[in-house]
C-alpha positions, 0 to 999 in steps of 0.5 A: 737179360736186360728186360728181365732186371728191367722188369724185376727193378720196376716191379720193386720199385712199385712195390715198395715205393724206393728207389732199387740200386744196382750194383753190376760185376762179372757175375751179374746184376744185384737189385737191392731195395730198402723195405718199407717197415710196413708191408700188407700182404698184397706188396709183400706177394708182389715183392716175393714175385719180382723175387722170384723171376731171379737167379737168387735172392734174399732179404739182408739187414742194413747197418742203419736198421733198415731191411733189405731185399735183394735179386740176383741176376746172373750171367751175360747182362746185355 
């Protein structure tokens, strides 16, 4: 499972250029990252690839304005 955070949280963060946080409980593993305001179509693509290769995902305003995706990762995080 590890590699696969891995690989999402890198993806991201080349795609966007932020830092991505973790955030780890009993369900898995949440990969959160700040979208730039200004996105081609090139990094969107390669954002909602990283995406894809979770459990679920989703895109959630933050209280300062900013836009944020999100990947789950679920389960065992070993």
């Amino acid at each position: 499972m590890r590699p696969r955070i891995e690989s999402i949280a890198a993806r991201l963060l080349a795609a966007t250029g932020t830092e991505v946080e973790r955030r780890e409980d009993q369900t898995g593993v949440r990969l959160i990252v700040a979208l730039p305001e200004e996105l081609d179509e090139s990094h969107r693509a390669f954002i909602l690839a990283a995406l894809a290769d979770a459990d679920d995902y989703g895109h959630d305003h933050a209280g300062d304005g900013t836009q944020q995706a999100w990947a789950l990762i679920t389960g065992g995080t070993q």
